[in-house]
N, CA, C and O atoms as a MOPAC input file, in Angstrom:
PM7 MOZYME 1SCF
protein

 N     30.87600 1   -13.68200 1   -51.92300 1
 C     30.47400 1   -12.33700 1   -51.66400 1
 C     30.35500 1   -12.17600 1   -50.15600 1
 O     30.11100 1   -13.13500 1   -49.42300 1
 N     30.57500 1   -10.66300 1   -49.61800 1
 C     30.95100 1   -10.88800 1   -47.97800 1
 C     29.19800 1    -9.39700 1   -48.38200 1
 O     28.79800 1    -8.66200 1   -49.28500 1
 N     28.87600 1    -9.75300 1   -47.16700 1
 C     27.54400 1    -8.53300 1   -46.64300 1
 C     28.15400 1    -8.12300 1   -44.85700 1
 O     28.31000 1    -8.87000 1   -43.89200 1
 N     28.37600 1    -6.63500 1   -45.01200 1
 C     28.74400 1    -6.66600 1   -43.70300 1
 C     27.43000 1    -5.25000 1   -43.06200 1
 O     27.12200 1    -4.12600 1   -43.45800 1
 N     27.08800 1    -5.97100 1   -42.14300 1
 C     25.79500 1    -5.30900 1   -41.42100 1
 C     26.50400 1    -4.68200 1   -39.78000 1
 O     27.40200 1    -5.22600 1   -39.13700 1
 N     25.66600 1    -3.24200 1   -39.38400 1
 C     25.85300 1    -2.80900 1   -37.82600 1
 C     24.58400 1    -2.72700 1   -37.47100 1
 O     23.83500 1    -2.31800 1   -38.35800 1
 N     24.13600 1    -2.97000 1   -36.51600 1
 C     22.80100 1    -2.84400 1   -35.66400 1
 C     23.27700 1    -1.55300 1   -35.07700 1
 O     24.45600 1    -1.21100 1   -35.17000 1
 N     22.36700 1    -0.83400 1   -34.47500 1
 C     22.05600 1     0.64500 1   -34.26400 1
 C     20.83200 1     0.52600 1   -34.05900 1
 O     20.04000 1    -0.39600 1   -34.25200 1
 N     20.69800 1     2.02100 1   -33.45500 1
 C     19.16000 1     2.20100 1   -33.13000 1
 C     18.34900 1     2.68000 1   -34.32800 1
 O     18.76800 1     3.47500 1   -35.16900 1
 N     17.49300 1     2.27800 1   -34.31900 1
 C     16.89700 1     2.20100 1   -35.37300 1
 C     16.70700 1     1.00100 1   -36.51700 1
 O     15.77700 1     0.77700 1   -37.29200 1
 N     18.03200 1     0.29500 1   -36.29000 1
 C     17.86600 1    -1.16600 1   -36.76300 1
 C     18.22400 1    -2.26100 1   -35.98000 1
 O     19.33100 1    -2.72600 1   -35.70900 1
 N     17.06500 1    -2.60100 1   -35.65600 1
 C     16.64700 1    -3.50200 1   -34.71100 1
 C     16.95600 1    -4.78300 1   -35.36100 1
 O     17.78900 1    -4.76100 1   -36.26700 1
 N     16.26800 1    -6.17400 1   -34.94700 1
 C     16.15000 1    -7.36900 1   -35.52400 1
 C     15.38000 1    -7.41100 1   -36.88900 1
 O     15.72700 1    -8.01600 1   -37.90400 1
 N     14.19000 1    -6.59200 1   -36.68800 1
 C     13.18400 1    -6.90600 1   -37.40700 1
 C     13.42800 1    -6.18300 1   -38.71300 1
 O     12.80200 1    -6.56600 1   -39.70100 1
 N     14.48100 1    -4.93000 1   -38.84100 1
 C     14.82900 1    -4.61500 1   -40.00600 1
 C     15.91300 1    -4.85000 1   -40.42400 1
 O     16.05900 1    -4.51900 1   -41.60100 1
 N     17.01300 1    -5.42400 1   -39.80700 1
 C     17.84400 1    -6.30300 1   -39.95700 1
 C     17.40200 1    -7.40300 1   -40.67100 1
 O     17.69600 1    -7.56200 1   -41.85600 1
 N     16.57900 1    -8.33100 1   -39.90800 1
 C     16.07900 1    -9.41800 1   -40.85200 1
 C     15.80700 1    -9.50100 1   -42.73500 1
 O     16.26900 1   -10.12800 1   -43.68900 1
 N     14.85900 1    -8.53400 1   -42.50000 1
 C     14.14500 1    -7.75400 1   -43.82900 1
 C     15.54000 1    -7.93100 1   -44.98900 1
 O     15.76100 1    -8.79700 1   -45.83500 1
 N     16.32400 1    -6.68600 1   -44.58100 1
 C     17.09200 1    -6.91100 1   -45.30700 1
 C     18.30400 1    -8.03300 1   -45.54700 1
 O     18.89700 1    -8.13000 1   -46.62200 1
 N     18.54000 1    -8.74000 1   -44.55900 1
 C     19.08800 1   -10.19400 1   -45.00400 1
 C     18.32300 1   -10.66800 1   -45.29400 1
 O     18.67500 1   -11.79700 1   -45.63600 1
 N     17.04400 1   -10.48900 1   -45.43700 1
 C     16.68400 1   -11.73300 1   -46.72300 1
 C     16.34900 1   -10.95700 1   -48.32000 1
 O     16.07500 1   -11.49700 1   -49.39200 1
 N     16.46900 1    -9.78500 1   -48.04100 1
 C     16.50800 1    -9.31300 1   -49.59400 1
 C     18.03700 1    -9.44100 1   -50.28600 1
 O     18.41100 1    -9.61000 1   -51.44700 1
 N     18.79500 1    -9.26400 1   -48.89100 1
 C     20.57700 1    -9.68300 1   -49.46100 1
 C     20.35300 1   -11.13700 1   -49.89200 1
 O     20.76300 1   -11.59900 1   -50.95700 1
 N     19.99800 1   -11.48600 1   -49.41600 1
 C     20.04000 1   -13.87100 1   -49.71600 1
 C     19.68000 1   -13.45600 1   -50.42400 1
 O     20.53800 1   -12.75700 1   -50.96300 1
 N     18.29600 1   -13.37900 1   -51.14000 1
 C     17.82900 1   -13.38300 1   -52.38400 1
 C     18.50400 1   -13.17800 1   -53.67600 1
 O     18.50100 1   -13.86500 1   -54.69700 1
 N     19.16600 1   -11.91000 1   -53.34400 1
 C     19.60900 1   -10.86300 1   -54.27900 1
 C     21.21800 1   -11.82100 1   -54.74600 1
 O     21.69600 1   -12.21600 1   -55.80900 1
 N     21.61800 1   -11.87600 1   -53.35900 1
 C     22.85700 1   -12.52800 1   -54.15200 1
 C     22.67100 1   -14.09300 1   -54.66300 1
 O     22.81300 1   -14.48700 1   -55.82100 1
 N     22.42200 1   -14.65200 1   -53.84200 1
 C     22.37000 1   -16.31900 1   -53.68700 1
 C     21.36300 1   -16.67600 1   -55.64500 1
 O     21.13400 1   -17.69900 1   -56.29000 1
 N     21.10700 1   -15.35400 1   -55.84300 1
 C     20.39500 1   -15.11100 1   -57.64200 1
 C     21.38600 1   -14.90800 1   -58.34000 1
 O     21.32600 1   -15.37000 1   -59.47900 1
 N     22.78100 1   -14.07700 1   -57.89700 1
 C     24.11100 1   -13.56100 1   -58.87400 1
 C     24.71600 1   -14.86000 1   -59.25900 1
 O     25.37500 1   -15.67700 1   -58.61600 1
 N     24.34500 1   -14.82600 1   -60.38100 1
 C     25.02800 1   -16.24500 1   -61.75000 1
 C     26.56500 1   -16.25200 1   -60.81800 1
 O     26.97600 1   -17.41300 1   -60.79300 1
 N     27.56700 1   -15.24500 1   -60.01400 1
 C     28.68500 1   -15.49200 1   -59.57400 1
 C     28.99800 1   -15.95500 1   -58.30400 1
 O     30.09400 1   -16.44200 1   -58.02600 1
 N     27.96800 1   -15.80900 1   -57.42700 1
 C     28.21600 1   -16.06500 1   -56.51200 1
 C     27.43000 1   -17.42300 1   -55.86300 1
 O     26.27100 1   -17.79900 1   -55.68500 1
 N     28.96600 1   -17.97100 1   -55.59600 1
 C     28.59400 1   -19.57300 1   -54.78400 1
 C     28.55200 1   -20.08600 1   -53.56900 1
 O     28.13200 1   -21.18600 1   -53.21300 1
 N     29.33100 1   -18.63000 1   -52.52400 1
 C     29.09000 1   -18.67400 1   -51.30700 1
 C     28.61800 1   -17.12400 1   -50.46400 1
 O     29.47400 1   -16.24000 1   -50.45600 1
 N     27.73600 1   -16.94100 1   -50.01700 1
 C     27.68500 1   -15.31500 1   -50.06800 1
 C     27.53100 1   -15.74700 1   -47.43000 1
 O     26.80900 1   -16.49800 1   -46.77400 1
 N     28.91600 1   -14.49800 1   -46.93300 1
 C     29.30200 1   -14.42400 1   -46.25300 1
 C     28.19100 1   -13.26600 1   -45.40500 1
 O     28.34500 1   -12.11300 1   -45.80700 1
 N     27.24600 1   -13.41600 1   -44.43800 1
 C     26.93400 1   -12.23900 1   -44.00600 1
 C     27.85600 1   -12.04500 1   -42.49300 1
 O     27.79500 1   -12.89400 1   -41.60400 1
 N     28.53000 1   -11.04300 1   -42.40400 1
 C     28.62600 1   -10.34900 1   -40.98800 1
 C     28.02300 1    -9.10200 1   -40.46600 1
 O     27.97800 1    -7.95400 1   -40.90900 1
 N     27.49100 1    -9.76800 1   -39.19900 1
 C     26.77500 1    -8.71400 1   -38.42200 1
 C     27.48600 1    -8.47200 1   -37.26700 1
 O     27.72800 1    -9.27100 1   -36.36200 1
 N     27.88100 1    -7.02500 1   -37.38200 1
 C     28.63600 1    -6.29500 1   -35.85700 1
 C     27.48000 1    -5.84200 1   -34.99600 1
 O     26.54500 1    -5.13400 1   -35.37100 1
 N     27.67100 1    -6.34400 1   -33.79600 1
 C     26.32200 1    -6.42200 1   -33.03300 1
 C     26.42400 1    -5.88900 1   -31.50800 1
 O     25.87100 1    -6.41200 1   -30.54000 1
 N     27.42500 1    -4.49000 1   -31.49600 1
 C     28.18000 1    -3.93600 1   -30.25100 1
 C     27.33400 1    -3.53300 1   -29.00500 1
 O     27.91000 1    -3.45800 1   -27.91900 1
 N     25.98300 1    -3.26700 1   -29.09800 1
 C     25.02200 1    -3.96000 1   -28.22500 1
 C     24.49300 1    -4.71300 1   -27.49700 1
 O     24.10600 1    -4.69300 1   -26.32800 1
 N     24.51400 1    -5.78400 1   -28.75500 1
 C     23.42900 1    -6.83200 1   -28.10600 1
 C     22.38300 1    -6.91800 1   -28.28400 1
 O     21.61200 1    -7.38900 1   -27.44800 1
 N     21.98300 1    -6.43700 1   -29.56900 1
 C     20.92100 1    -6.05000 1   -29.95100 1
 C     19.45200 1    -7.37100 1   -30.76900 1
 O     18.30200 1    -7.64100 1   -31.11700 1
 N     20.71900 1    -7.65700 1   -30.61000 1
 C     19.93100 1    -9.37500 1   -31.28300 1
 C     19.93900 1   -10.50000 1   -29.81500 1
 O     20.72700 1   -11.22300 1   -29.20600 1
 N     18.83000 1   -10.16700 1   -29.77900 1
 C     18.46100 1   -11.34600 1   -28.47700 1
 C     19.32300 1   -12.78900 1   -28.53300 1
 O     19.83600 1   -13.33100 1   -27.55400 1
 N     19.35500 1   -13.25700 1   -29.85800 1
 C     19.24600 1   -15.02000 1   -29.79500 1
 C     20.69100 1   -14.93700 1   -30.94000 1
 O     20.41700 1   -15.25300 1   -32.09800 1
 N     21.78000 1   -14.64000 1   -30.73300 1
 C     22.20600 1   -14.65700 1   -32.33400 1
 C     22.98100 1   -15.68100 1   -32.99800 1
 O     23.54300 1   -15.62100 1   -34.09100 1
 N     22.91200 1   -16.80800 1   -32.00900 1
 C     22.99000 1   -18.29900 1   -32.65000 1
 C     21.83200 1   -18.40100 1   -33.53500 1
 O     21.91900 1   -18.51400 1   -34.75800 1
 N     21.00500 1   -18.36900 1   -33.02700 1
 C     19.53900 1   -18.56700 1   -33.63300 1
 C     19.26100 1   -17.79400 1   -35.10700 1
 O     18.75100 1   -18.31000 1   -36.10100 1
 N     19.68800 1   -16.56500 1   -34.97700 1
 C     20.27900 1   -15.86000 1   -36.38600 1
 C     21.01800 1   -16.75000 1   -37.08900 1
 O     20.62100 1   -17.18500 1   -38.17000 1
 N     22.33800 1   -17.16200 1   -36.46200 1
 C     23.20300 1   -17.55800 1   -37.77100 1
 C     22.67000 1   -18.30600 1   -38.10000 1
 O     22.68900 1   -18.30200 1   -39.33100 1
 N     21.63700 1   -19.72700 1   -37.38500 1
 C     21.19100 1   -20.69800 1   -37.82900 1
 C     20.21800 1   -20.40800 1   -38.86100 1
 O     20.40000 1   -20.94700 1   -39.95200 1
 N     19.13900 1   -19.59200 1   -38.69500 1
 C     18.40600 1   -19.59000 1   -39.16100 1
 C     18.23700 1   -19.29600 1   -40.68900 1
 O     17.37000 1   -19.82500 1   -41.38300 1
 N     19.24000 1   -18.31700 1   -41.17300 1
 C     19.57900 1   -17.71200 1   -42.03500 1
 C     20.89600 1   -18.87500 1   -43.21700 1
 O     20.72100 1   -19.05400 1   -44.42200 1
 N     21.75900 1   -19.30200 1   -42.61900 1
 C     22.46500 1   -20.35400 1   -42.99300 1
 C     22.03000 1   -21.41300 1   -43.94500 1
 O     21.28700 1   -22.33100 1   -43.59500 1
 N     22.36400 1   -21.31700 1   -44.80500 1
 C     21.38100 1   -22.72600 1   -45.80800 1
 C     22.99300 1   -22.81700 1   -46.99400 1
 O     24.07300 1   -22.25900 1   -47.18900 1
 N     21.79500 1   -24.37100 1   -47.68500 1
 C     22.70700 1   -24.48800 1   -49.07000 1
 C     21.83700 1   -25.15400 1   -49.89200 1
 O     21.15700 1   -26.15500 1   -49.66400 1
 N     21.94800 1   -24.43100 1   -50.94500 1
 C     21.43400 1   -24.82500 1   -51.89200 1
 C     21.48400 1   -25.33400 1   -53.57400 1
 O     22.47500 1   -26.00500 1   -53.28800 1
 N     21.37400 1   -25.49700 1   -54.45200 1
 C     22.09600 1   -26.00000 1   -55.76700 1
 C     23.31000 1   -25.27200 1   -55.48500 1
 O     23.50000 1   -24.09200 1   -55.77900 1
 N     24.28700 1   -26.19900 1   -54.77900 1
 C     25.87900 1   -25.34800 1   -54.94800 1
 C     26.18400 1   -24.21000 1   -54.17500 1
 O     27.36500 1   -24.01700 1   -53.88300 1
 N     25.27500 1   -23.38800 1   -53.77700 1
 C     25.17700 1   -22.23500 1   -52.66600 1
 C     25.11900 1   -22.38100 1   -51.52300 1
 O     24.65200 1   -23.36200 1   -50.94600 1
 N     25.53600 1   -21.52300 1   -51.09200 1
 C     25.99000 1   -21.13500 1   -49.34500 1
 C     25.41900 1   -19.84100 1   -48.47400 1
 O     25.29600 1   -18.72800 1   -48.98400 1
 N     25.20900 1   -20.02800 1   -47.59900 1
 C     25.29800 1   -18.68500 1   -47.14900 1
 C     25.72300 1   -19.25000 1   -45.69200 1
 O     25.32000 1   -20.36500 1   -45.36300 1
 N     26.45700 1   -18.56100 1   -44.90000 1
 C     27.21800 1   -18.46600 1   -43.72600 1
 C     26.88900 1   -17.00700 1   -43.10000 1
 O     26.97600 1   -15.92100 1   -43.67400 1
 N     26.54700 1   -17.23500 1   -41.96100 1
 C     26.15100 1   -15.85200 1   -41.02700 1
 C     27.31000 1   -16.25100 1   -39.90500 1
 O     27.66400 1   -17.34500 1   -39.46400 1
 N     27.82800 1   -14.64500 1   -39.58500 1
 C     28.45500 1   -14.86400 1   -38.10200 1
 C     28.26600 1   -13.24700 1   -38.01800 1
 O     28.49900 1   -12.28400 1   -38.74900 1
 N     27.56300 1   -13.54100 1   -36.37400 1
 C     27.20600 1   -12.27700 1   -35.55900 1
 C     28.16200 1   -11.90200 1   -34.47100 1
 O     28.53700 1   -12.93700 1   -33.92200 1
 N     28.64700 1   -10.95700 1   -33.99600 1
 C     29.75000 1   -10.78800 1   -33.48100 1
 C     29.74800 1    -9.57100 1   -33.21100 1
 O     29.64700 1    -8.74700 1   -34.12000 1
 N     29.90200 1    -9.04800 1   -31.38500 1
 C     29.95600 1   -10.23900 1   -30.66500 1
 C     28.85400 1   -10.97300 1   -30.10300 1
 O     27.67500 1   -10.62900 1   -30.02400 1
 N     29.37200 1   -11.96000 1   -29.75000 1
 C     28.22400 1   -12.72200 1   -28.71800 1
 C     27.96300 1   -12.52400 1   -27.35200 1
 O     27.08600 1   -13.18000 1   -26.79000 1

């Protein structure tokens, strides 16, 4: 499954965050999905650290994936 996110005003980090982790949840729960893809278009710069994003967010678990790439850097 691909999640594709834009930062804008009004969505900052902190509601950005929020909702990638209700997306992880939500999918990384779908009986179908075994790798779920987030991209964040980030034409700002709006994310201070966004290595630190992909890392942070990035996991695996029974068989699951999740992969973040923020872009650009």
């Amino acid at each position: 499954m691909i999640v594709v996110k834009k930062t804008r005003q009004g969505m900052g980090p902190k509601v950005l965050f929020d909702q990638m982790s209700v997306d992880v949840q939500r999918y990384m729960n779908h009986p179908d999905c075994r790798t779920l893809i987030c991209f964040i278009y980030d034409p700002e710069g709006r994310i201070g650290n966004p290595k630190a994003v992909e890392t942070g967010f990035a996991r695996a678990e029974n068989g699951r994936h999740v992969e973040v790439l923020i872009s650009p850097k």
